[in-house]
N, C-alpha and C positions, 0 to 999 in steps of 0.2 A: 568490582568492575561490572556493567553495566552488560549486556551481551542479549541482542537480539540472531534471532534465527525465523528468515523467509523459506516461505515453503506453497506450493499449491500451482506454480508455473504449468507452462506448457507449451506446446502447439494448436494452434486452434483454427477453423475456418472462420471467416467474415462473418460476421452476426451470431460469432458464438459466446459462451459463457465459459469463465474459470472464476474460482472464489481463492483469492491468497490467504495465508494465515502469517501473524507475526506474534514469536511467542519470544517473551523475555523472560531474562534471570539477572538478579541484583537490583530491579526496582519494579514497582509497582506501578502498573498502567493505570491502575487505578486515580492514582492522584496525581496524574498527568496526561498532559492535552497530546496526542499522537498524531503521527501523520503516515500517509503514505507515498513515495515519492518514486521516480522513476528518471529515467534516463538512456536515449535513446542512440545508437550510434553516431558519434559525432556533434553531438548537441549536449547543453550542461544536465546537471541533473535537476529535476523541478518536482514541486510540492502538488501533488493532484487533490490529494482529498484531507481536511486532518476531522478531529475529533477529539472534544473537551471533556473532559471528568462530567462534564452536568450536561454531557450529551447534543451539545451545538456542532451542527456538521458545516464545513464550507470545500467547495469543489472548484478547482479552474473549469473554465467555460466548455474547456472543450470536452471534458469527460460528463457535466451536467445532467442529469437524466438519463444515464448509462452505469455509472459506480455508486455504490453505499459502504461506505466507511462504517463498522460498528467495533463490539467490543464484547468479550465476555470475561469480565475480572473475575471468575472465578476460577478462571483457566490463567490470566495474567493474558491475554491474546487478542488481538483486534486484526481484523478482519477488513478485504476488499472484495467487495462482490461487484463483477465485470459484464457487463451484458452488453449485448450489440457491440463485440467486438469491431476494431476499423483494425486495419494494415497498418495505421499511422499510432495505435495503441501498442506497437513492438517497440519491447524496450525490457531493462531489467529494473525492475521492482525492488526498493527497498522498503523499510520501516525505520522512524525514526520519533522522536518528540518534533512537535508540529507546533506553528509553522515556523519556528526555527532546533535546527538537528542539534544535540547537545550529545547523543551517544556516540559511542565511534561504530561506524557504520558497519554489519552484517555484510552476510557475502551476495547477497540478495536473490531476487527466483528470475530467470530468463522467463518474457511471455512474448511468441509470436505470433502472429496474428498473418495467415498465410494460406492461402488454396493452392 
């Protein structure tokens, strides 16, 4: 069984940075396409950024030129790096296979984004 674990959350002021981590056990990131996805009070959950075995990134519009999606398989772990936080970036963070979820989903990281 397949078992992700988010980590890297926080609290943060407006135009700040936090870098998530997603680390798995039972499969290999390796040879599969990953994503990061999030969900915000009251609203569904959605796919921000994912990330392909041969290193093809795609981002919804609104995180574009703020997040980088990467990956280091030798850790089994992919990675979101957050900058220029907004208020409207509070949400809880998952990890999942991109850009449709196949794992059963992690308990995910709370990030707020809040002065």
């Amino acid at each position: 069984q397949v078992q992700v674990v988010e980590s890297g959350g926080g609290l943060v002021q407006p135009g700040g940075s936090l870098r998530l981590s997603c680390t798995g056990s039972g499969a290999r990131f390796s040879f599969t396409s990953m994503g990061w996805y999030r969900q915000a009070p009251g609203k569904q959950r959605e796919l921000v950024a994912s990330d392909t075995p041969g290193g093809t990134t795609t981002y919804v519009d609104s995180v574009k030129g703020r997040f980088t999606i990467s990956r280091d398989n030798s850790k089994n772990t992919i990675y979101l790096q957050m900058n220029r936080l907004k208020p409207e970036d509070t949400a809880v963070y998952y990890c999942n296979t991109g850009p449709r979820a196949v794992f059963s989903w992690g308990q995910g990281t709370q990030v707020t984004v809040s002065s």
